[in-house]
N, C-alpha and C positions, 0 to 999 in steps of 0.2 A: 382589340389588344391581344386576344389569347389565338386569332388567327396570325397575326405577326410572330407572336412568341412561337408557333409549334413550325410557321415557316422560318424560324431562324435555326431551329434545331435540326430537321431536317428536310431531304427534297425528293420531290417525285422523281420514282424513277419507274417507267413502261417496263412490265415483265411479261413475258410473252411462255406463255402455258398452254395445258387444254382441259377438258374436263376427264377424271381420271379417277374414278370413285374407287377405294377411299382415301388416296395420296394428294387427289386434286379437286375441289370441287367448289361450285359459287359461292360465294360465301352469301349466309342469311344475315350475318351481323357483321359490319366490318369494323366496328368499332372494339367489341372482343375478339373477333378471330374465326370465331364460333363456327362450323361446317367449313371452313375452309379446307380441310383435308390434312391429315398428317404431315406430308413434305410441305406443303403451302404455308404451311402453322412454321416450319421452322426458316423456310427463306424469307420468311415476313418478319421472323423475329431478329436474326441475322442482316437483313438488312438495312432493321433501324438502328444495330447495335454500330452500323458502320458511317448511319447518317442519313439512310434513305426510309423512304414510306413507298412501298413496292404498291405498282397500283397495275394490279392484274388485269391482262390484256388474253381472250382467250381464242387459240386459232388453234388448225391443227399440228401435232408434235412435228410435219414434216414439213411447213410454211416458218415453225418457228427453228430449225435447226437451219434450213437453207436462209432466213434471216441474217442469222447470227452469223455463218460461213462465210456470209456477203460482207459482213461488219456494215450490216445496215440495222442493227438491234444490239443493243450493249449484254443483254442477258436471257436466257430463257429455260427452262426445267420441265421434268424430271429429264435426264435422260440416263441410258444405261453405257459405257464406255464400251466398246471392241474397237478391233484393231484397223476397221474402215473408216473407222469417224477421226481416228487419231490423225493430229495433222490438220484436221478443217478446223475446228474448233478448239479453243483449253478447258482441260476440265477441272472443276473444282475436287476438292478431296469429297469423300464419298459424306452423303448426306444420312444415310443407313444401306443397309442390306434387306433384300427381300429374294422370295422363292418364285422362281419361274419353273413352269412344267409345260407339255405336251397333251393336252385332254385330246378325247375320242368318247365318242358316243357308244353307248355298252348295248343299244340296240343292235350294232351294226359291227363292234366289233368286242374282242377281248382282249387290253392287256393287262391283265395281274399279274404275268409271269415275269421276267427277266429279258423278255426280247426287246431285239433294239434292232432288227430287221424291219423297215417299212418301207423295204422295195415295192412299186406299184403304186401306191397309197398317193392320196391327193392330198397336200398340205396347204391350209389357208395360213394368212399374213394380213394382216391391217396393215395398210400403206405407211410407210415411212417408219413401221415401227422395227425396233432391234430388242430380242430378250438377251441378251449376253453371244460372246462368241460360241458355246458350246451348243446352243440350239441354233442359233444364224445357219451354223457349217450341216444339219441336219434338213435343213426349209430346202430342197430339189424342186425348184418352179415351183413356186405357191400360186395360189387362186387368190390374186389381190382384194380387197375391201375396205371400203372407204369409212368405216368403222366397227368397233368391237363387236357392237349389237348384229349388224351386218354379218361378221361372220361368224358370231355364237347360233344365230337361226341359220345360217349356212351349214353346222354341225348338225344341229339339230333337224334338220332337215335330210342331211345325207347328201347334202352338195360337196362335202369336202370331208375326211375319215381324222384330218389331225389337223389340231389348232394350237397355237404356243399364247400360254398367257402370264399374267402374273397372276397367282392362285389366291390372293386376297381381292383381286381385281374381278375376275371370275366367278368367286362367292356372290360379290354383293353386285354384279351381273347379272348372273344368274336370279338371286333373291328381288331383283330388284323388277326384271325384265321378264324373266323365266320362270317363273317360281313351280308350277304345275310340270315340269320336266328339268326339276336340277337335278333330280336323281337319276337322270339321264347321264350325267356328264360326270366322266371320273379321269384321272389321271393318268397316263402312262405310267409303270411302278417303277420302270426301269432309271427314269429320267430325274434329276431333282437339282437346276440349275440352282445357283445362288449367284447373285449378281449384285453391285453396290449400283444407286442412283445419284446423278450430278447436275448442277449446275452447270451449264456452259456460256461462254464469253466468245467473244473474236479472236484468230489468232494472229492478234496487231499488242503495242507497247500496251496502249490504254486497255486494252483486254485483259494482257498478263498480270498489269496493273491489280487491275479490281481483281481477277482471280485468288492474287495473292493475300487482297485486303478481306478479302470474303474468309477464304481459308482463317486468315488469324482471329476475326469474330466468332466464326462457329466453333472455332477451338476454345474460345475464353469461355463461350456459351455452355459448350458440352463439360469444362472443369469446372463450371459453375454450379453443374447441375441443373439449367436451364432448359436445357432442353436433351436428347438423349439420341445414343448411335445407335438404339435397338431398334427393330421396328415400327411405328410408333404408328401405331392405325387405329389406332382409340375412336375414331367417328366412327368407326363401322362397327354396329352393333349387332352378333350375330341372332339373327328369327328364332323365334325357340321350335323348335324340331315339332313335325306334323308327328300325329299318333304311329308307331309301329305296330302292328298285328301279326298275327298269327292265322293261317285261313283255317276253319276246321270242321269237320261235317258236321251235319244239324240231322235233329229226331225227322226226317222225310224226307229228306235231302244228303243222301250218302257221298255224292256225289259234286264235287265243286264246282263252277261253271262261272266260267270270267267272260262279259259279252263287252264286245263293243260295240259305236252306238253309228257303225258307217253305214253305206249303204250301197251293199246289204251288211248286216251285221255279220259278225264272225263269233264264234265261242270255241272256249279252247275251257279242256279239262287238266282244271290243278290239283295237284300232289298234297295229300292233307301235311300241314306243318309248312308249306309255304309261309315265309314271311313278305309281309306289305308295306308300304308305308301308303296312308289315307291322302290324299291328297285332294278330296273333298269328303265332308259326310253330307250324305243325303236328308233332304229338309226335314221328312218326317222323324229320322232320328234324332234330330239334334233342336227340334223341338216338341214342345208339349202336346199330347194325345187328348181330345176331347173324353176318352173313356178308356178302359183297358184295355180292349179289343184293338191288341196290337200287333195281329199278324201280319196285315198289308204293312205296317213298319217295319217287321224284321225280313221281311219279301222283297222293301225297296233294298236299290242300289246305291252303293256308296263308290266314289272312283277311288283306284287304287294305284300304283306302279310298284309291279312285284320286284323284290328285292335279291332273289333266288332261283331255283329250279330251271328246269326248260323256258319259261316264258319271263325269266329276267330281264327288266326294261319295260315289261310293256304297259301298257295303262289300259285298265280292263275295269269295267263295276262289275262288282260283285256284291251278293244280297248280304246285308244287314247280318242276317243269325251266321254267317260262317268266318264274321272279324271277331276276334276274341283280343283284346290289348295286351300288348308283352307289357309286361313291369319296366318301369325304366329304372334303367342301370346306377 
């Protein structure tokens, strides 16, 4: 009886997505919602406000937009609107706003200033994807990539000097896949797209159709109070921040020495007052000493990626007695 009842109310309807952390993601509960991701949380709830029970189908963003172009798939999400897609598909009114930027790896290069010159420079692209027209017209031959993760270690690596992401996407990228090298990755300053995300349809009657009936749900939804036009990324919980330090001589050791652990190793000498962040502490510190006799403890290494000086970016251990923890702010 109560499967008759909930098929009378509403009906499946094939939504065609990808995984998109934190706007898009599998869901663990489909009965509350639960990890579905920010945008997914609100096309599911607009959905059923219109009749349907969206039943998430996941390929890639450029499998599911040449779908829908074909009007061989009645709907698919998130996507960003420019002025190439206009015409192939209809777009729904924006579902919220979010921030797109241009990262670069701070190993390899620097931009905290104001330029916007990156003549030369090798730009990666995940296939199919579009950050808004303002960074599209900046991509010069990108180095294609058959995914994010693909080409964040592409950055990471020095295969490619500039990557375009959306910066909530990137975070939990990074934290999720990267976590030992986010401090790596920072923003272009220059750059700070903002761009609305849509739904899109066919551009046929029955397309316009639902476009239009989509728009009027989410409208009731959003004066409802239902649901919101902010950016609404509440699954993504940010890490709590690894320790910050300070390097600073020790009674024997006047001298700082960051080693890596290649081969052969390399050491480079640090500036006292460099700042760190810990990105591993070494075992004998962060556990228990059989007795006092803790010199071979403050001797070990702990990994670092300094934050500062000449050797910003790199990841280096350094001994125990020269991290001193800055106070958090």
């Amino acid at each position: 009886m109560s499967q008759s009842v909930r098929a009378a109310e509403t009906v499946d309807l094939p939504v065609l997505t990808d995984i998109w952390p934190p706007y898009v993601m599998e869901p663990r509960n489909t009965i509350s919602g639960n990890g579905l991701g920010s945008a997914a949380r609100i096309v599911r709830l607009v959905l059923h406000d219109m009749g349907y029970t969206a039943q998430f189908e996941y390929f890639d963003f450029a499998y599911g937009f040449n779908r829908v172009a074909e009007d061989a798939s009645l709907v698919s999400f998130p996507y960003f609107r420019t002025p190439s897609r206009e015409g192939q598909v209809v777009f729904s009114d924006p579902l919220f706003e979010v921030r797109n930027r241009l990262y670069y790896n701070r190993q390899f290069h620097d931009f905290r200033d104001e330029t916007t010159d990156f003549s030369g420079l090798r730009f990666g692209q995940v296939a199919g994807y579009s950050y808004g027209a303002e960074l599209d017209e900046i991509l010069i031959d990108p180095i294609i990539f058959a995914s994010e993760q693909e080409a964040m270690r592409a950055l990471l690596n020095n295969a490619i000097d500039l990557l375009p992401m959306t910066d909530s996407v990137a975070s939990a990228l990074l934290q999720d896949e990267f976590p030992d090298q986010m401090e790596l990755v920072r923003p272009v300053a220059a750059l700070d797209s903002i761009s609305s995300l849509h739904l899109i349809s066919p551009v046929t009657d029955q397309g316009e159709q639902f476009i239009a009936r989509f728009n009027i749900s989410h409208q009731r939804l959003l004066q409802a109070g239902i649901i919101s036009s902010i950016e609404a990324s509440g699954d993504f919980e940010q890490r709590l921040q690894t320790d910050v330090v300070e390097l600073v001589a020790a009674e024997g050791f006047p001298v700082i020495v960051g080693n890596t652990r290649t081969n052969p190793a390399q050491h480079f000498a640090i500036p006292q007052g460099t700042r760190a962040m810990v990105l591993r502490w070494s075992d004998l510190i962060s556990e228990a000493s059989p007795s006092e006799q803790i010199y071979r403890t403050m001797t070990d290494e702990s990994l670092v990626v300094v934050l500062n000086g000449p050797h910003v970016g790199k990841e280096l251990y350094v001994k125990n007695m020269h991290l001193q923890i800055v106070p958090a702010r």
